[in-house]
C-alpha positions in Angstrom: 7.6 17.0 8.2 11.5 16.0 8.3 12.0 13.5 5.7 14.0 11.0 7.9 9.6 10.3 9.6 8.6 9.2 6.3 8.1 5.5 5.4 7.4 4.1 2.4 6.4 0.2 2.0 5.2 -1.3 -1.2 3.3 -4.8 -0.3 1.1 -5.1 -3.4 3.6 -7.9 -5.4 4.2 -10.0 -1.6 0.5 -9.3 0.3 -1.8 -8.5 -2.0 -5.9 -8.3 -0.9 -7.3 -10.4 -3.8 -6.0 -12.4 -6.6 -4.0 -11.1 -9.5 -5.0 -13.3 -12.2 -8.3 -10.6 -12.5 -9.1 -7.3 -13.6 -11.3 -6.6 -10.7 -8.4 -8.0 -8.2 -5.8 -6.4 -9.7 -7.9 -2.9 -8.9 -8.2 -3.8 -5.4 -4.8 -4.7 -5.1 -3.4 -0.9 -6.2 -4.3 1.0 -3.0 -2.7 3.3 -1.1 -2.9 3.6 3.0 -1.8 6.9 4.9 -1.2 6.8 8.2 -0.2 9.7 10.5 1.2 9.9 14.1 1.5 12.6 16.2 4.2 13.2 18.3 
């Protein structure tokens, strides 16, 4: 995989799933999603 294909997007601090102010939110909040295309 060429580097120039990969994108990288970090959206936890501006759209975050669940609130901050917990423990539990902040867990779901530090996720990862993958996504692959083929050409």
């Amino acid at each position: 995989m060429k580097e120039e294909n990969i994108k990288l997007q970090g959206l936890g601090s501006t759209e975050p799933v669940a609130s901050n102010d917990t423990t539990a939110g902040r867990t779901e909040n530090r996720r990862v999603s993958i996504v692959m295309i083929a050409d």
